[in-house]
C-alpha positions as a Markdown table, in Angstrom:
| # | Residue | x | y | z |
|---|---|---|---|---|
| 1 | Unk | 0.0 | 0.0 | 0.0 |
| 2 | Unk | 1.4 | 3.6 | -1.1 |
| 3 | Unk | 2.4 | 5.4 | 1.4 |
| 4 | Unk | 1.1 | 9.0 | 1.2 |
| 5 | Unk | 3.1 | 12.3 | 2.6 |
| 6 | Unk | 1.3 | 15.4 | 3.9 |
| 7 | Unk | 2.1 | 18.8 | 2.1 |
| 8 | Unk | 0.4 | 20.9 | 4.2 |
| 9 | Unk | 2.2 | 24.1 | 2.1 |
| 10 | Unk | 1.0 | 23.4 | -0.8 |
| 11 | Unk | -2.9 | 22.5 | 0.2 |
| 12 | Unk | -4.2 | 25.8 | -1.2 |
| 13 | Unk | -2.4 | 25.4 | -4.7 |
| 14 | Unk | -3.2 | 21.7 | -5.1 |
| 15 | Unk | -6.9 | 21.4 | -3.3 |
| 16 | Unk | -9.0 | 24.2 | -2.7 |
| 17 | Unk | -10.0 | 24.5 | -6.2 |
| 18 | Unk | -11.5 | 20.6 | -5.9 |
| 19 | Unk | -12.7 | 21.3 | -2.2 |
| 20 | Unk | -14.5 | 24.2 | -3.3 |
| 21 | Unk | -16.0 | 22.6 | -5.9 |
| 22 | Unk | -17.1 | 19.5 | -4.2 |
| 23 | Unk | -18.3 | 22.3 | -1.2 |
| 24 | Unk | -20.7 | 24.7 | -3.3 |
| 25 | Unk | -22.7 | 21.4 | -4.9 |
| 26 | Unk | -23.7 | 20.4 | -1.4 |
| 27 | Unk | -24.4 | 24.1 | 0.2 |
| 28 | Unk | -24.9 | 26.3 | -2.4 |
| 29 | Unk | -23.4 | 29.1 | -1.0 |
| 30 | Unk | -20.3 | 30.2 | -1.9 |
| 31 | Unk | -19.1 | 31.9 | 1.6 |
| 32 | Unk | -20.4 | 28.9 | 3.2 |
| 33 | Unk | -18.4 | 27.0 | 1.0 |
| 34 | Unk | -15.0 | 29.0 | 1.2 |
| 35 | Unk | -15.4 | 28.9 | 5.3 |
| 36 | Unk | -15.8 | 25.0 | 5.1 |
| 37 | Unk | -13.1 | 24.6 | 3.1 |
| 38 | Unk | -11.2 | 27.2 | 5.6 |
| 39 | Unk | -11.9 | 25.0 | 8.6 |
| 40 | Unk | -11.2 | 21.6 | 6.4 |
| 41 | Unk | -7.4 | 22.5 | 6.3 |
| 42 | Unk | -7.4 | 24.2 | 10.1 |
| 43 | Unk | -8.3 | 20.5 | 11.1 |
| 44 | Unk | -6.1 | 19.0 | 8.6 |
| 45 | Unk | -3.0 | 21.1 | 9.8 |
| 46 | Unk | -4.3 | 20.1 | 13.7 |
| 47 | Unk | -4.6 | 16.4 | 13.1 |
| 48 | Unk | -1.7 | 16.0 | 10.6 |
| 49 | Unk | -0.2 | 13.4 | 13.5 |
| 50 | Unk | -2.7 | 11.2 | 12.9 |
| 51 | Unk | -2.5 | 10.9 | 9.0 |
| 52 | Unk | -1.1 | 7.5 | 8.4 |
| 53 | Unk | -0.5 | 7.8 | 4.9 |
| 54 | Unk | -3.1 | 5.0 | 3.7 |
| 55 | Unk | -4.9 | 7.7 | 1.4 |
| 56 | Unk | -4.0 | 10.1 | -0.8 |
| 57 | Unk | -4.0 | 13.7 | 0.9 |
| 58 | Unk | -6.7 | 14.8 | -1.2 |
| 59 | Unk | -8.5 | 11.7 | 0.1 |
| 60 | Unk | -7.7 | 12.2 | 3.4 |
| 61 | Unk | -8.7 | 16.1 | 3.1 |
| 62 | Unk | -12.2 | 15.1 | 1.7 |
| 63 | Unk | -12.9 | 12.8 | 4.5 |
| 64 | Unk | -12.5 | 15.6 | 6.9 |
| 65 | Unk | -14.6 | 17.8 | 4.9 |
| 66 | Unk | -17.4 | 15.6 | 4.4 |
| 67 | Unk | -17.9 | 15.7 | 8.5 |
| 68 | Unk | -17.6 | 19.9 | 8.4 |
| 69 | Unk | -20.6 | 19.4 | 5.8 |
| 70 | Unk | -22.6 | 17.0 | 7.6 |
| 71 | Unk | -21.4 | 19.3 | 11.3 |
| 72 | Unk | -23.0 | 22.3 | 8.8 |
| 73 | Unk | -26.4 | 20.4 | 8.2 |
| 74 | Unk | -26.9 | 19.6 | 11.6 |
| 75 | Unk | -26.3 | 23.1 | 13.0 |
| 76 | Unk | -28.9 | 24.7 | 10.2 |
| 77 | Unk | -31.4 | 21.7 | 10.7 |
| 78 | Unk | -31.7 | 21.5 | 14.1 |
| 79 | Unk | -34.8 | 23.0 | 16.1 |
| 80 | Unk | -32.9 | 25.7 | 18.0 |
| 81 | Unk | -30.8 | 26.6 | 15.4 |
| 82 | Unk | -27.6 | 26.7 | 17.1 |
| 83 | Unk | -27.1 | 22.8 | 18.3 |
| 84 | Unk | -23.7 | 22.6 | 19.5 |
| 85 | Unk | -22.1 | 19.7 | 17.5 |
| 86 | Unk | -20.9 | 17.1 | 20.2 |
| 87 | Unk | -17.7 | 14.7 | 19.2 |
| 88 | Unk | -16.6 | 11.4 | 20.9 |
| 89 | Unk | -14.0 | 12.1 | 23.0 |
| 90 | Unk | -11.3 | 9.5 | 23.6 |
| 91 | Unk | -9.9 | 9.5 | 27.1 |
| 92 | Unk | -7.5 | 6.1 | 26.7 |
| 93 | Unk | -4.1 | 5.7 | 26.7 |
| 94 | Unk | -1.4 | 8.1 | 25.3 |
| 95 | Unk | -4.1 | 9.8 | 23.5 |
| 96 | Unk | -5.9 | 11.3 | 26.2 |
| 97 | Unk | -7.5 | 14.6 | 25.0 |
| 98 | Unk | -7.7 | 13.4 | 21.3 |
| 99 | Unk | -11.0 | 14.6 | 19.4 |
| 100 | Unk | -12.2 | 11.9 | 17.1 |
| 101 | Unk | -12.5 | 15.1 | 14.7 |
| 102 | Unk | -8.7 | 14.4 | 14.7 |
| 103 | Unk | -9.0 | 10.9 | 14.1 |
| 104 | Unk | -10.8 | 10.8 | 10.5 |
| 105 | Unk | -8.8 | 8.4 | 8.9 |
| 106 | Unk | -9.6 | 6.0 | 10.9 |
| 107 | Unk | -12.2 | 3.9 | 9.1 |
| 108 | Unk | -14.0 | 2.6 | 12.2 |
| 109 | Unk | -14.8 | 5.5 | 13.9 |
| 110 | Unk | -18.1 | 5.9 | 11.6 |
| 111 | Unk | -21.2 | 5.6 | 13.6 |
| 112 | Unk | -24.3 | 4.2 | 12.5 |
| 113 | Unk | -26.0 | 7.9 | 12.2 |
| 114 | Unk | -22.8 | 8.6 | 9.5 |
| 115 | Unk | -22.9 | 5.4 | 7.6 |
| 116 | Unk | -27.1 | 6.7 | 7.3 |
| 117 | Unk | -26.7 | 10.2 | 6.6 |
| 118 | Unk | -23.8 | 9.0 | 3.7 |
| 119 | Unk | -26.1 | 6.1 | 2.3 |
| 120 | Unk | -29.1 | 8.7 | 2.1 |
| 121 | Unk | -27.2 | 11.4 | 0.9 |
| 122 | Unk | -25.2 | 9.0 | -1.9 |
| 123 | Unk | -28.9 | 7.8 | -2.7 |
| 124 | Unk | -30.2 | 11.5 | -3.3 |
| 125 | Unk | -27.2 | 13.0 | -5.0 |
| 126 | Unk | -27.8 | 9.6 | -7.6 |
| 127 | Unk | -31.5 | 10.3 | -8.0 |
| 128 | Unk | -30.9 | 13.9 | -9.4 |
| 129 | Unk | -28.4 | 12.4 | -11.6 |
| 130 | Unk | -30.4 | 10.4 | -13.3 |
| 131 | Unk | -32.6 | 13.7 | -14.0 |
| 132 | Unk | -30.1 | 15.4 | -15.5 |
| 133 | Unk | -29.6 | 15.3 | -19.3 |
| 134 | Unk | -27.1 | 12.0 | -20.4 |
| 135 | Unk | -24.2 | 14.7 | -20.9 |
| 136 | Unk | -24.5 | 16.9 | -18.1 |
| 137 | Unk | -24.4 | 13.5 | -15.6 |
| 138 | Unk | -21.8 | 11.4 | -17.6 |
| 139 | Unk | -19.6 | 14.5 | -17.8 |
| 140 | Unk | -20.2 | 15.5 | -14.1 |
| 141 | Unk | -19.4 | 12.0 | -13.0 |
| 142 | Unk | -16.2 | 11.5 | -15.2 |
| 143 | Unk | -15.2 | 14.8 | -13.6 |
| 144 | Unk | -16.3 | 15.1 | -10.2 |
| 145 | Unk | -16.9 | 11.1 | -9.0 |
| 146 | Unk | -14.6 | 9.8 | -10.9 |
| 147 | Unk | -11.8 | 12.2 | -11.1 |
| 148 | Unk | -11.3 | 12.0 | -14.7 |
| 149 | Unk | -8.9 | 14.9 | -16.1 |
| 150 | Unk | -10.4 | 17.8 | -18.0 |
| 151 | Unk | -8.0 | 16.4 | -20.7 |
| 152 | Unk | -9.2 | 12.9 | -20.9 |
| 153 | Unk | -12.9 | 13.6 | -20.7 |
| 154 | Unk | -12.6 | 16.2 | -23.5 |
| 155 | Unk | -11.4 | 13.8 | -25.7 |
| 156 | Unk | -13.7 | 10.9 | -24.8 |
| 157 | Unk | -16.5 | 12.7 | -25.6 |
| 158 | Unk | -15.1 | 15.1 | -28.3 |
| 159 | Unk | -16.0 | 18.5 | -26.9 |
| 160 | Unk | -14.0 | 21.5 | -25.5 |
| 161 | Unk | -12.3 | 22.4 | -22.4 |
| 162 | Unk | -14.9 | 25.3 | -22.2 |
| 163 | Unk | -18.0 | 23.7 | -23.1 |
| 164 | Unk | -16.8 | 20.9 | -20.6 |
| 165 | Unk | -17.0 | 23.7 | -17.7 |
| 166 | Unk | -20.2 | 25.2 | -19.3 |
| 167 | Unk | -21.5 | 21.2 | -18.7 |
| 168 | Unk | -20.1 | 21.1 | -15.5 |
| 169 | Unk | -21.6 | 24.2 | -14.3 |
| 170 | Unk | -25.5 | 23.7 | -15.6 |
| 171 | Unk | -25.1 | 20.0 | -14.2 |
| 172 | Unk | -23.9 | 21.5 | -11.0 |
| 173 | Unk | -26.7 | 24.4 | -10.9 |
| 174 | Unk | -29.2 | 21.4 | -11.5 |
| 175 | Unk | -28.0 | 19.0 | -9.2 |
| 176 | Unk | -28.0 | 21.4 | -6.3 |
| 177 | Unk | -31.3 | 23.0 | -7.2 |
| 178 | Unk | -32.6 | 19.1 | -7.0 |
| 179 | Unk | -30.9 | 18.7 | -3.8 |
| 180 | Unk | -32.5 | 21.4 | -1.8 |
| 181 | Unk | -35.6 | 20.1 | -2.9 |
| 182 | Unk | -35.5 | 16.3 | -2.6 |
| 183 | Unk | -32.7 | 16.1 | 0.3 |
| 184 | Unk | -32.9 | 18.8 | 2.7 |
């Protein structure tokens, strides 16, 4: 198994382009977005002695935004409006005082309410692709699920880098527009 390095210098250059991105299709709101992505790398840089190396840093980064999304949900959704968000706290061993908000490479720390929330929200995001024209989803999966280069998918499907983005961008529009009303 590779064995992945942290770059913490280089996080802004290399991933908040794709953090962003994969932000504003689940809120909508590009402030929002920008300060999720902001905390993302705060508790990146605070739990980089836990990264073991077994994903990429990307990988790793996107785990620990995926919880700042789901934290954001809960905080909007809840009926006072202001829910603190409560975290395991691990009082064992050498690692007294470690928040399993630092821990989110470790597989097995999901809980049963994540694995749910995940399922439901994989389930949702796939029902408003399949209402999505066939070449707004197929190039929005290559691209965004998949990971496919801008280079590769243009020439797979013989169109331009800018009518790739102009694809990208209605599928996105669509996609969360769907969201908001099917999911939240």
């Amino acid at each position: 198994m590779a064995n992945h390095k942290l770059d913490p210098n280089n996080w802004v250059k290399l991933h908040s382009d794709y953090l962003f991105n994969y932000t504003i299709t689940r809120v909508s709101d590009r402030e929002i977005a920008q300060d999720l992505v902001s905390e993302t790398f705060l508790a990146g840089l605070k739990s980089m002695a836990n990264f073991k190396g077994e994903a990429s840093e990307r990988t790793w980064l996107i785990s620990i935004l995926k919880r700042k999304i789901i934290d954001h949900y809960r905080k909007i959704n809840s009926n006072k409006g202001k829910a603190e968000v409560r975290m395991s706290y691990n009082t064992t061993g050498e690692d007294e005082g470690d928040w399993l908000e630092e821990r989110v490479a470790d597989p097995f720390d999901k809980t049963a309410e994540d694995t749910m929330v995940n399922s439901e929200l994989g389930d949702a995001i796939y029902d408003c692709l399949a209402k999505l024209p066939e070449k707004q989803a197929d190039v929005f999966k290559m691209k965004t699920i998949l990971g496919y280069d801008t280079e590769t998918i243009c020439n797979e499907l013989d169109i331009t880098a800018s009518n790739l983005w102009v694809i990208i961008h209605r599928a996105r529009t669509a996609l969360a527009e769907c969201m908001e009303k099917n999911w939240f």
